[in-house]
N, C-alpha and C positions, 0 to 999 in steps of 0.2 A: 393708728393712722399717722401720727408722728414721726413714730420708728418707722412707717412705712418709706415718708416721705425722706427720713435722713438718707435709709438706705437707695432710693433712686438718686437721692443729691451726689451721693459716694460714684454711684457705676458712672452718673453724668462726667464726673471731674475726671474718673479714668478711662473713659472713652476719649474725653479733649486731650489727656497726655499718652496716650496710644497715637492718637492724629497727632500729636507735637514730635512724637518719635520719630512716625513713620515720614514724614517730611522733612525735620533734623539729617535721618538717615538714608532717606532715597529720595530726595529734589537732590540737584547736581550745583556744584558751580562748573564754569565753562572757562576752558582753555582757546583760545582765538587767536587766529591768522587773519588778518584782512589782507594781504599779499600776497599769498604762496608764492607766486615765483620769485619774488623780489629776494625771500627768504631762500629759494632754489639757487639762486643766482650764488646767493654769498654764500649758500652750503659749499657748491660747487668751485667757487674760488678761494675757498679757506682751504678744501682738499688738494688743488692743485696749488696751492702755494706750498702745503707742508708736503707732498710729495717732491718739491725742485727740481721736477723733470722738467728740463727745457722743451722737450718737444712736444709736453702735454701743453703746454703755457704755451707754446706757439700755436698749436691746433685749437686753442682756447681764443685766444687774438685774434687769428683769423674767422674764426665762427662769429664774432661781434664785427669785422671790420663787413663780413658780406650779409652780416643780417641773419644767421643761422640761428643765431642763438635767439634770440626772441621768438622765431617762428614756433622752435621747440618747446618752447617753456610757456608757449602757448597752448599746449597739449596738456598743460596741470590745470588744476583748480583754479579758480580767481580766492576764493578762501575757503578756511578750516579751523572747524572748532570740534572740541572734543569732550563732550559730557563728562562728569565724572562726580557723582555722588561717595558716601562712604562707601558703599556696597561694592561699585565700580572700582574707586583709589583700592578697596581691598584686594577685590579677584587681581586686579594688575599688581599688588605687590605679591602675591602669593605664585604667581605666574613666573614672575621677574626671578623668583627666589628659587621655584623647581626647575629653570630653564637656563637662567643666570645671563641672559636679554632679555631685550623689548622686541617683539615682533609685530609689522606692516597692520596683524589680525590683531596685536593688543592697543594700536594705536588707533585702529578706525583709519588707517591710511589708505584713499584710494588705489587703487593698480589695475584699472581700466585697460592702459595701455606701455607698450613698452618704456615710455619715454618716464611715468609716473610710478614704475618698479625700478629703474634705474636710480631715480631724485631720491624715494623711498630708503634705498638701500644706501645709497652716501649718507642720507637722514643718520638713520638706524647703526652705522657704522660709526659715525661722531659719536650721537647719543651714548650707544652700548659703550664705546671704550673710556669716555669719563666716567661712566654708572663702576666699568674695570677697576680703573686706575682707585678709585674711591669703594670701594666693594666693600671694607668694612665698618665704613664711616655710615654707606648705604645700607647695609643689614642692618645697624646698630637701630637707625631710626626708622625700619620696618618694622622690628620686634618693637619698638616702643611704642609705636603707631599699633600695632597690632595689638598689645595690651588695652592702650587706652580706651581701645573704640571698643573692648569686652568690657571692660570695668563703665563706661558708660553708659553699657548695656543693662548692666546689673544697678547702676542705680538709677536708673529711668525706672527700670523693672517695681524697685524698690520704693521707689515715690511713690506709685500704682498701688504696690503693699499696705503704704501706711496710708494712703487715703483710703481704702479698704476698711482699717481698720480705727480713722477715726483719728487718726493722729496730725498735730498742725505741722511737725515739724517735715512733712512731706514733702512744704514748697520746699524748704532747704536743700533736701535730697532732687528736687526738680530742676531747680535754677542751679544746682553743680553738675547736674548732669547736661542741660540744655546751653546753658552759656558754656561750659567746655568743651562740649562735642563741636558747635558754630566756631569757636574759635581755632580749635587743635583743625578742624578742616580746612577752614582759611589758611591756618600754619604751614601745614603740608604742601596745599596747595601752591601756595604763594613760595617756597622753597624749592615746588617743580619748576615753576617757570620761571623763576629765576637763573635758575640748572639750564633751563632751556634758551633765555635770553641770552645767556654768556656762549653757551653753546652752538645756537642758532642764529637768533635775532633780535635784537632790544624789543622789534614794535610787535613780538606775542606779549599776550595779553589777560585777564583772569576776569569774568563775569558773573557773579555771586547772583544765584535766583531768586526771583521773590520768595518760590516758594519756599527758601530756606531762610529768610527773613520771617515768611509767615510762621513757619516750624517755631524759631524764637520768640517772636512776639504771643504767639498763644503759650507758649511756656510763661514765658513772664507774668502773662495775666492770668493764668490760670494758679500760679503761685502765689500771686496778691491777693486774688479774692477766695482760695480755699481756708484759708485762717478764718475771715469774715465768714464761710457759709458756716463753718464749722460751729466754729462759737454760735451762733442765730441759731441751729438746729441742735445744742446742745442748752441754749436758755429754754427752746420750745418742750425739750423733755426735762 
């Protein structure tokens, strides 16, 4: 009855670090715009300024002096935010890497109408040519990204093993795999928009989800107290 009870204590611990994975690895943080056009506005004036065509910059002036321009960039979003879990940052750098851009479809970027395929494409056209200009600095920390989030796979995996098999030192392999996966995401993340702040606009912005707070916080507990069950179900035998 004992051994009964240890072996359901074991499946219980790796069920709650299946649940810590699967929220580590598919809750999102979020990428946020609360302006899009404000963001449209200075896409579009950072392009016509590095172009120096006078006559774009004059058609530019006059569109603010009659009011055009606002009417227009009334036709976008008032805001935009963009999911992106490890699963999500993966498919997009895998995408980025077979196609060598970002496109409209990998951005979740509206294109309603003509005026937000236009904004889209100056977007996409900034974006892509820094992602360019930097292409091996960008690959280098894809593949490193790309490893880690597989090696973190294998020692969650592995945490899961040794609590199987009755072993304490599992929190160990838990908490390196949970507090590194939370943080190398934040990494990335926080490295995007950064990319994108210099890029685009200071006020995007990075939103970490609870559920990827819950993801860590049940790793951490469940790391603290499986030493304690273990030991208690190993005095009981």
């Amino acid at each position: 009855m004992r051994r009964f009870a240890s072996i359901i204590l074991r499946l219980v611990f790796i069920v709650f670090i299946g649940a810590a994975g699967f929220l580590l690895f598919e809750s999102p943080a979020t990428i946020n715009v609360q302006n899009v056009p404000k963001v449209a506005r200075s896409v579009i004036k950072k392009n016509v300024d590095k172009s120096g065509d006078t006559n774009l910059k004059g058609t530019l002036k006059l569109a603010k002096d009659f009011g055009v321009e606002n009417k227009v960039l009334e036709q976008l979003p008032s805001k935009y935010h963009r999911d992106l879990s490890y699963v999500d940052l993966y498919n997009l750098s895998v995408s980025y890497q077979e196609n060598g851009e970002l496109t409209a479809k990998n951005l979740k970027l509206p294109e309603k109408n003509e005026v937000q395929k236009a904004v889209n494409y100056l977007i996409l056209q900034r974006v892509n040519k820094g992602l360019s200009d930097n292409s091996k600095q960008v690959n280098n920390s894809i593949n490193i990204f790309h490893y880690f989030l597989f090696g973190a796979i294998l020692i969650l995996a592995l945490a899961a093993l040794l609590v199987l098999f009755g072993q304490s030192w599992a929190s160990i392999a838990l908490l390196i795999a949970a507090v590194g996966s939370f943080g190398a995401l934040q990494y990335y993340l926080n490295q995007l928009v950064q990319y994108l702040q210099s890029e685009l606009d200071p006020g995007i912005s990075l939103i970490t989800s609870s559920m990827l707070w819950l993801g860590l916080a049940i790793s951490v507990v469940v790391a603290i107290i499986w030493p304690l069950g273990l030991k208690l179900t190993k005095k009981k035998d």
